[in-house]
C-alpha positions in Angstrom: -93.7 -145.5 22.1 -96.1 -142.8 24.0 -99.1 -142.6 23.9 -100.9 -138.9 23.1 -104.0 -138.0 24.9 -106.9 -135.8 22.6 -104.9 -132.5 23.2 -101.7 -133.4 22.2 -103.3 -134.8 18.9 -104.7 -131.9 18.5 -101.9 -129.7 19.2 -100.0 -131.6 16.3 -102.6 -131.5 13.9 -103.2 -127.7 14.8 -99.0 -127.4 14.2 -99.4 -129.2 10.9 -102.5 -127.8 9.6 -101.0 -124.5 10.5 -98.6 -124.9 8.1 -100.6 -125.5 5.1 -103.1 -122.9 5.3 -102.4 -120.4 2.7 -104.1 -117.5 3.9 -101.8 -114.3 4.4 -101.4 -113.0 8.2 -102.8 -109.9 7.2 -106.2 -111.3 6.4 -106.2 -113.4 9.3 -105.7 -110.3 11.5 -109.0 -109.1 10.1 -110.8 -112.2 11.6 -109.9 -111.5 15.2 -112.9 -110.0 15.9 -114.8 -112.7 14.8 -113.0 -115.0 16.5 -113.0 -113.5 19.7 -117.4 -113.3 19.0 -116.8 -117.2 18.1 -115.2 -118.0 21.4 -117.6 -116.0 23.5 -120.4 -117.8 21.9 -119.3 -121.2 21.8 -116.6 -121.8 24.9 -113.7 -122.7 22.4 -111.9 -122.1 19.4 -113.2 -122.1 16.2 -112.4 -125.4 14.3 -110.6 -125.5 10.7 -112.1 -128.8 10.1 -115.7 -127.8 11.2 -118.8 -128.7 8.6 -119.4 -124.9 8.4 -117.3 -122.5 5.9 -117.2 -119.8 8.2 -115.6 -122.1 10.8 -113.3 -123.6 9.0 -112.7 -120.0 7.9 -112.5 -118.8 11.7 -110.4 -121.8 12.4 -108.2 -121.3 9.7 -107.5 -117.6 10.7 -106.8 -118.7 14.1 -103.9 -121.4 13.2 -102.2 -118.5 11.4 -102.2 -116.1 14.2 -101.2 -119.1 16.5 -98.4 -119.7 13.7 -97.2 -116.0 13.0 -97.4 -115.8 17.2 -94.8 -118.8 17.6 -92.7 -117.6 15.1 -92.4 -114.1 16.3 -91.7 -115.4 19.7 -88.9 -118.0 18.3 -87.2 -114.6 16.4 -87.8 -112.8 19.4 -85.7 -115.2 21.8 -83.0 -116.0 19.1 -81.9 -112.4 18.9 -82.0 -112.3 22.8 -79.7 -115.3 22.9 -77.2 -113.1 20.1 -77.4 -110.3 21.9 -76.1 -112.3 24.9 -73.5 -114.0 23.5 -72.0 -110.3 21.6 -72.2 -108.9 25.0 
């Protein structure tokens, strides 16, 4: 077996957690502001498991963006590859 260093652990409990969250993407979209404040302040991402609600909040808001992002990108490349093959 591998071993995972601290950011792939993350990654996959970012991937998971993601996929839980049942906030809509439209009222995550309405947090970007806040996240981009967050980052500037703090030199990272805000974290969903934080001890503070508007962290988690922020944090929460970020794994759907990062969620609806990697989704849009997997559509986007799947009709490339149809396109492709009709051509």
């Amino acid at each position: 077996s591998k071993t995972m260093d601290e950011k792939t652990l993350l990654a996959v409990h970012e991937t998971l957690t993601g996929k839980k969250t049942k906030m809509p993407y439209e009222e995550a979209r309405g947090y970007i502001e806040s996240i981009k404040k967050f980052v500037q302040q703090h030199g990272r991402a805000p974290n969903p498991n934080a001890y503070q609600k508007v962290e988690q909040l922020l944090g929460e808001a970020t794994l759907v963006i990062k969620s609806y992002a990697e989704k849009s990108r997997a559509m986007k490349a799947q009709r490339s590859l149809v396109s492709d093959d009709q051509s």
